[in-house]
N, C-alpha and C positions, 0 to 999 in steps of 0.2 A: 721284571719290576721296572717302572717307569725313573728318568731322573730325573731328580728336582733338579730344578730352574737355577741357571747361576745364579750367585751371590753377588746382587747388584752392588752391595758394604764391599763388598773388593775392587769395585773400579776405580782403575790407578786415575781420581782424581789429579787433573793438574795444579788448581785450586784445593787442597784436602780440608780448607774451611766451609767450603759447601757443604763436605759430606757429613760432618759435624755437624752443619745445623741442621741438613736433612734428619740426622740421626736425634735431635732436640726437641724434643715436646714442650710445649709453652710453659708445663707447670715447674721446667728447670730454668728457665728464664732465659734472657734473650743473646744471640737471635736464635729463635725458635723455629719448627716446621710449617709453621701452615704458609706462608706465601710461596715458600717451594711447590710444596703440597700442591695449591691452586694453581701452579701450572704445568705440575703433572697431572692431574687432572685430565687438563684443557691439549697436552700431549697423548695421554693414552690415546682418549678418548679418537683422537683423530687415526693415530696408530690401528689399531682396531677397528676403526669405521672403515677404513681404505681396505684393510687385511680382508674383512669381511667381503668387501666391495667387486675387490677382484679373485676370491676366493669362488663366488658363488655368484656367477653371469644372471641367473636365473629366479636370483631370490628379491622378491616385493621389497620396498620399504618399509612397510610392516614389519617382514620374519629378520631385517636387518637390524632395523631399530631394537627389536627383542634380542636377537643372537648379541649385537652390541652390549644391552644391560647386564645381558647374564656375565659376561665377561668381566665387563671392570665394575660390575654389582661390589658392595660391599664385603658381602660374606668368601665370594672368588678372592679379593684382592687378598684376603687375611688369611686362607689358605695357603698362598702363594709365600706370603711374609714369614708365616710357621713355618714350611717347608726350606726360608732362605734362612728360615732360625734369626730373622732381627730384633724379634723378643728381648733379646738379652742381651742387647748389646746400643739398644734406646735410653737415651739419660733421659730420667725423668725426676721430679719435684720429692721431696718427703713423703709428701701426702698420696702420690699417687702412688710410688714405689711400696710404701705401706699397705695399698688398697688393693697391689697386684695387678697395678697396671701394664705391668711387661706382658701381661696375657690378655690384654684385651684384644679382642680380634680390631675396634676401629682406631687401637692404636698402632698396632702394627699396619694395619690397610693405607692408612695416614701416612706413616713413615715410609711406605713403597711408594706410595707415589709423590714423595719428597723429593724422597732418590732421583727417582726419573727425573722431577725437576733439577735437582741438582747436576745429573748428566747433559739433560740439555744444554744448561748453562755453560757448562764445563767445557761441551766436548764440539757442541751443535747436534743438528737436528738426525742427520743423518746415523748419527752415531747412537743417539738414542733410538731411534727408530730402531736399528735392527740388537739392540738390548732388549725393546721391549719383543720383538716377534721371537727373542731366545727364549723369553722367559714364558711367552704363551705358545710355544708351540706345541705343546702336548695339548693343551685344549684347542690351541686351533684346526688340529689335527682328528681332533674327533667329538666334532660340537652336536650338541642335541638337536631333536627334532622340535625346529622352531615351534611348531604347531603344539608342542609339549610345553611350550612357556610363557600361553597367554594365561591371563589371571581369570579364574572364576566367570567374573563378570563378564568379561569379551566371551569367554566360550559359551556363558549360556547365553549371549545375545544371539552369537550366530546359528546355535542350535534351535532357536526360537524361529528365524528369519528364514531357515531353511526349510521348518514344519508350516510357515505361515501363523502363525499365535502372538497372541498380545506381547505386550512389554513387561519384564517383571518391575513389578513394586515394591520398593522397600521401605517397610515402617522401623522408629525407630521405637522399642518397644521400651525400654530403661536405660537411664543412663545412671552411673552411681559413682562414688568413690571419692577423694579430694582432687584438689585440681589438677598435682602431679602425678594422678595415677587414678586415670578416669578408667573405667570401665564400661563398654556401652554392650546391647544386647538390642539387633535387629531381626527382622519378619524379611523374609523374601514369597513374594505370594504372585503365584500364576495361574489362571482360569480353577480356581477353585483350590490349589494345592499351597501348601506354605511350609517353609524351613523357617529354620531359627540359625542365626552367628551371634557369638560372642569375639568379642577383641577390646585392645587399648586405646582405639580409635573407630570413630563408625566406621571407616572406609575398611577397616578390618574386619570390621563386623560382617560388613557386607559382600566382603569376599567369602570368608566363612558361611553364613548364609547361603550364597549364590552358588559354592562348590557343593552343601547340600542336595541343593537343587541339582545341581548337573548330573550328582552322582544316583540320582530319585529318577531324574528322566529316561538315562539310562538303564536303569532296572526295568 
């Protein structure tokens, strides 16, 4: 069984008012996470670009930029924060606390890369640096097949460009719902063939759609 990721809540802050606010959601007032938050961010993000960089001599800008997203993607980061268990341990407002906001995955994803911000601050660069490659070394140890994490759209372009066929078209066929909770439903149509997506956004729609299609060509 794999081990989760230290507990970045245990670094012997020098400053321990960082980790406090790292650990502060705006709805318990100030100071709160998000400016840490924004430069951990701006630190992973480079953390991981580099890791990937020299991890993989061989890989395009493309399957980097994708290996990249998946990693500090939203949904990976909230993973990571469950498994560090900082759910419960985030002060948060009445309101949110009531709403079960210690479970939300973008607020524990938020609070992890508080942290890091906060270590930055705290410790420098170098020190966070190798916090973050502790805590992503199981995924960076056995990352997917980039070519497995382009979206819909990109795959059936290049399946298209490879057979020589037109470009698909996407009609937007309904859109419904109130403003905060639209619903759209588009057409993806090639040399006579057509899918349908549904999603919360047309771009969702459109991947939907277009994953029809991918999964149509292939048959």
């Amino acid at each position: 069984m794999a081990a989760d990721p230290p507990r970045l809540q245990d670094f012997p802050f020098a400053d321990p008012q960082l980790r406090d606010a790292a650990l502060r959601h705006r709805s318990a007032g100030n100071p709160h996470n998000e400016r840490l938050e924004f430069l951990g961010d701006a630190v992973l993000n480079l953390v991981i670009a580099s890791a990937l960089f020299e991890a993989l001599p061989d890989a395009n800008e493309g399957d980097l930029t994708r290996l990249r997203a998946h990693l500090v993607r939203g949904e990976t980061l909230a993973q990571i924060a469950a498994e560090m268990e900082l759910g419960s341990i985030i002060e948060l407002g009445q309101g949110e606390l009531k709403s079960g906001g210690h479970r939300r995955g973008s607020i524990q994803a938020d609070a992890l890369e508080a942290l890091l911000g906060a270590i930055y601050r705290d410790a420098g660069f170098e020190v966070v640096r190798r916090s973050i490659l502790e805590v992503f070394a199981r995924r960076l140890a056995s990352l997917p097949d980039a070519n497995a994490l382009k979206d819909p759209k990109t795959l059936l372009q290049e399946m298209l460009q490879g057979d020589a066929q037109q470009r698909p078209v996407y009609r937007l066929i309904e859109e419904s719902g109130p403003q905060h909770r639209k619903h759209f439903m588009v057409s993806c149509e090639i040399d006579g063939r057509q899918t349908q997506g549904e999603g919360s956004s047309r771009r969702q729609a459109e991947q939907a759609a277009a994953r029809r299609m991918v999964e149509q060509l292939r048959a």
